[in-house]
C-alpha positions as CSV (number, residue, x, y, z in Angstrom):
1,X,-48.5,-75.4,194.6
2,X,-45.5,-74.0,197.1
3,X,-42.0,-75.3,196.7
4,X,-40.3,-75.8,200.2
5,X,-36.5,-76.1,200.0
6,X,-34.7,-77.7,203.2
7,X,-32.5,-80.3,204.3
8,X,-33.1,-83.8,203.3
9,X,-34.3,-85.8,206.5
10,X,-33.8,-90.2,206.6
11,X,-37.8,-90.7,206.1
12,X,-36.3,-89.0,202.7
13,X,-33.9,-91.0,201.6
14,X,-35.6,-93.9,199.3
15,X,-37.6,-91.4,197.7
16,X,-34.8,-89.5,196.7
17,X,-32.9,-92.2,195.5
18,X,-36.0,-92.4,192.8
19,X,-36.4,-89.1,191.7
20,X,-32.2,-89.5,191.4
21,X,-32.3,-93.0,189.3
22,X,-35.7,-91.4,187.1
23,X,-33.3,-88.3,186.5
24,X,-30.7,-90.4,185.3
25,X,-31.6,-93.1,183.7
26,X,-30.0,-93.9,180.3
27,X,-28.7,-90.4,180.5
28,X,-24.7,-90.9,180.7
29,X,-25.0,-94.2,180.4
30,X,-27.3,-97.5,179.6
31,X,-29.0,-97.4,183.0
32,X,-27.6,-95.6,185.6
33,X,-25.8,-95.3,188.8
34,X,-26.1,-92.1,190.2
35,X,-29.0,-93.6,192.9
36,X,-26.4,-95.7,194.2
37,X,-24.0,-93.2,194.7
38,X,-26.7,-90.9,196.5
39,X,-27.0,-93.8,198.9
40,X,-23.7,-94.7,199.2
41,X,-22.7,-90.5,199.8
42,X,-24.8,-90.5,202.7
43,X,-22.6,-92.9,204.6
44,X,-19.4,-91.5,203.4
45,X,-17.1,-89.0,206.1
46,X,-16.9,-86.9,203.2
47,X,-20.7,-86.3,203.1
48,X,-21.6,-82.8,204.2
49,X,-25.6,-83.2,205.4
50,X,-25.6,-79.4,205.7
51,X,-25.5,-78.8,202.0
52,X,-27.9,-81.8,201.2
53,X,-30.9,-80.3,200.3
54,X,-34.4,-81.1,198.7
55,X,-37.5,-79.5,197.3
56,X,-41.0,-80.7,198.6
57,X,-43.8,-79.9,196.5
58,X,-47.1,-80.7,198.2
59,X,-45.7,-83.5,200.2
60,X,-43.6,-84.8,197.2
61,X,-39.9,-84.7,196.6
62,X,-39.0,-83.5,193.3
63,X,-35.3,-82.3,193.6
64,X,-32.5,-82.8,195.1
65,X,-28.7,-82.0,195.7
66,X,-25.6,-83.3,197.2
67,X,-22.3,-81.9,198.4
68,X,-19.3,-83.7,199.5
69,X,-15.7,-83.1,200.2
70,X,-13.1,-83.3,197.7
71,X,-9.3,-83.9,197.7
72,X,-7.4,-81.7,195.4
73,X,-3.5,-83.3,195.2
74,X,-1.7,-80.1,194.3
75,X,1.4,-80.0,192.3
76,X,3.6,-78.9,195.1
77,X,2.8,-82.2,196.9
78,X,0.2,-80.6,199.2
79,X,-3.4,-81.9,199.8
80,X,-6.3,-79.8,200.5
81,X,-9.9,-80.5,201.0
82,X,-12.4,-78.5,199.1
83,X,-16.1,-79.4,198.1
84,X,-18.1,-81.1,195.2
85,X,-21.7,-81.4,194.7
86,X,-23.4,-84.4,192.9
87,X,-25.8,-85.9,192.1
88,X,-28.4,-83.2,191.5
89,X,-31.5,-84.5,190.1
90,X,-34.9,-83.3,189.2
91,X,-37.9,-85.7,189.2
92,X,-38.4,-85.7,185.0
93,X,-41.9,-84.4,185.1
94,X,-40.7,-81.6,187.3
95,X,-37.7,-80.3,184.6
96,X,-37.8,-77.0,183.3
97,X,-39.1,-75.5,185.7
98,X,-35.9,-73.7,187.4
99,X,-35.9,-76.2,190.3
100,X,-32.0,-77.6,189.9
101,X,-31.0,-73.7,189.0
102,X,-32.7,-73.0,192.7
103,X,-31.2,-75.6,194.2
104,X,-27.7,-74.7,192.8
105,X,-28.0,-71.0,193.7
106,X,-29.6,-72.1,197.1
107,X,-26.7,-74.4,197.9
108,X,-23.7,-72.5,196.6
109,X,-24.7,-69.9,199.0
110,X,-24.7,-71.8,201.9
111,X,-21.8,-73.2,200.9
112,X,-20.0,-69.9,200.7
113,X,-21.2,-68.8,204.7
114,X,-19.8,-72.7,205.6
115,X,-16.5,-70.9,204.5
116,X,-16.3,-73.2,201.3
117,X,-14.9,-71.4,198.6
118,X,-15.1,-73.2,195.1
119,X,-17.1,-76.0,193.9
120,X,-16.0,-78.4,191.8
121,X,-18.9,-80.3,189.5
122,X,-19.0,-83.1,186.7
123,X,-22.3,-83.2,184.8
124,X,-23.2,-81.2,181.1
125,X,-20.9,-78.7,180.7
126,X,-24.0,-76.2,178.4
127,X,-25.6,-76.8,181.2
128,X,-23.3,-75.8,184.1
129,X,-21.8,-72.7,182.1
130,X,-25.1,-70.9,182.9
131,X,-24.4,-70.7,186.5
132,X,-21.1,-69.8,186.1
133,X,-18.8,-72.9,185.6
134,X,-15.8,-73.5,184.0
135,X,-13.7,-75.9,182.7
136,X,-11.4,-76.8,185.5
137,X,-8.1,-77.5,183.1
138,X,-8.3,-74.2,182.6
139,X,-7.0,-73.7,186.0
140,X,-4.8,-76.5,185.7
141,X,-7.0,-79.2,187.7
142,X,-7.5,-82.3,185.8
143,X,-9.0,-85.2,187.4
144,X,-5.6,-88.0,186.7
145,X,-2.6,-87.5,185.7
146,X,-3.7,-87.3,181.8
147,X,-3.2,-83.4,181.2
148,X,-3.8,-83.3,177.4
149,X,-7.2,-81.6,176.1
150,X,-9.8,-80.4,178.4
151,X,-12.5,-82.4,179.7
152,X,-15.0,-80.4,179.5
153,X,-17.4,-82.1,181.7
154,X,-15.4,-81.8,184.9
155,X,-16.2,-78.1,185.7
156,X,-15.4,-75.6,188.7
157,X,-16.8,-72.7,190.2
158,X,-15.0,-70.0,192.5
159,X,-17.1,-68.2,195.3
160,X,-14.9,-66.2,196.4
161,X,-12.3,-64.5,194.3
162,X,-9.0,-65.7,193.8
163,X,-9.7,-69.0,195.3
164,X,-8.1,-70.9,192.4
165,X,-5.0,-69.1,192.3
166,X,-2.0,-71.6,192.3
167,X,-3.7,-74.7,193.3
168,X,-3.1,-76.9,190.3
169,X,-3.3,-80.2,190.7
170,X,-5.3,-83.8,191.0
171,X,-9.2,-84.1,192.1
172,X,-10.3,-86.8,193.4
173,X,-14.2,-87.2,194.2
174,X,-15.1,-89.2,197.0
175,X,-15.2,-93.0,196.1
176,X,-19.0,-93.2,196.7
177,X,-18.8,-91.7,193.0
178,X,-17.2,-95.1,191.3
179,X,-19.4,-97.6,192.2
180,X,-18.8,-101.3,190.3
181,X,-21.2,-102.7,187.7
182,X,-22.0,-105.5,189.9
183,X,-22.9,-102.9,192.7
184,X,-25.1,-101.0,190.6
185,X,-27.1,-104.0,188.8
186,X,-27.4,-105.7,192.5
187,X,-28.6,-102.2,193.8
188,X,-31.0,-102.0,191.0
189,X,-33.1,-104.8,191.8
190,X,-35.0,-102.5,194.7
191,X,-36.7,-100.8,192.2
192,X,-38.9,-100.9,189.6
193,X,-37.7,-102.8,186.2
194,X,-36.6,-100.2,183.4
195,X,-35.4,-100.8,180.0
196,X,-31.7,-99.8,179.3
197,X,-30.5,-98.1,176.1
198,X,-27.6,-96.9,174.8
199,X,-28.0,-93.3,173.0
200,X,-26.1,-91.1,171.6
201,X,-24.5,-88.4,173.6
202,X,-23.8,-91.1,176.5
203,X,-19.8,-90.7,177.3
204,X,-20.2,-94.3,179.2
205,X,-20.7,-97.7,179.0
């Protein structure tokens, strides 16, 4: 059994988009939504194909992650583009086994020689701190203009140091990230049926 991580290639895509919706599903949410915004990220001028990576394990994908750029709306009235990555997704028969810590490490660092110098995440945030992530209202990014608390699930990583220093502001993920209910459901139909439930620890409807 070898693991072979590389870029994600078209004859990839639909497969992906089901290891991404098994990962998912009724995770955050009754259902999910995360396979549409994998399709939807490909086709997006944000989408950064050099950072979208999969592992193949004997002819099967069974991980994957995305990168995209993100606009941060500093305080000062200046935008700047920096770099998200999402969705990453395991296949469920394939977690924990190390393969989304791989892919993290494996991405971040070609992040860093692309000259990209934080990442900014949403996802689990006991997950994420094991890799080194950290609230981003710590740093005085927020993702609106709501400032009070800390969210704790949007979460940012420097890689190089300093790179955070006075750049407060507003995030905003690319839009392939908010897709409608209608979109989703509609999207949905290509694949199999699954039963949606609402758990506890969801944080949406």
């Amino acid at each position: 059994m070898e693991d072979i991580i590389r870029l994600e290639e078209e004859k990839d895509y639909l497969e992906v988009e089901h290891v991404v919706r098994d990962a998912f599903w009724n995770v955050y949410r009754p259902g999910c939504n995360e396979h549409l915004v994998a399709h939807n990220l490909r086709k997006s001028p944000g989408f950064i194909k050099e950072l979208d990576f999969v592992i193949e394990r004997n002819g099967e994908i069974v991980a994957s992650i995305m990168y995209s750029n993100v606009e941060l709306q500093m305080d000062n009235g200046e935008r700047i583009d920096l770099v998200g990555f999402g969705p990453l997704a395991v296949r469920p028969d394939c977690q924990s086994e190390g393969l989304g810590r791989t892919l993290i490490f494996h991405s971040m660092k070609k992040a860093e020689q692309l000259g990209f110098e934080t990442v900014f995440i949403t996802g689990n945030s006991r997950y994420y701190h094991r890799f080194g992530f950290e609230s981003a209202s710590r740093y005085g990014i927020y993702l609106d203009e709501n400032r009070e608390g800390e969210f704790t699930s949007f979460m940012v990583k420097p890689l190089v140091q300093g790179a955070l220093t006075g750049i407060g502001g507003i995030l905003k993920f690319d839009q392939s990230f908010d897709p409608t209910k209608e979109e989703t459901e509609e999207f949905d139909k290509k694949f199999p049926e699954k039963v949606k439930e609402k758990l506890p620890r969801q944080i949406w409807d």
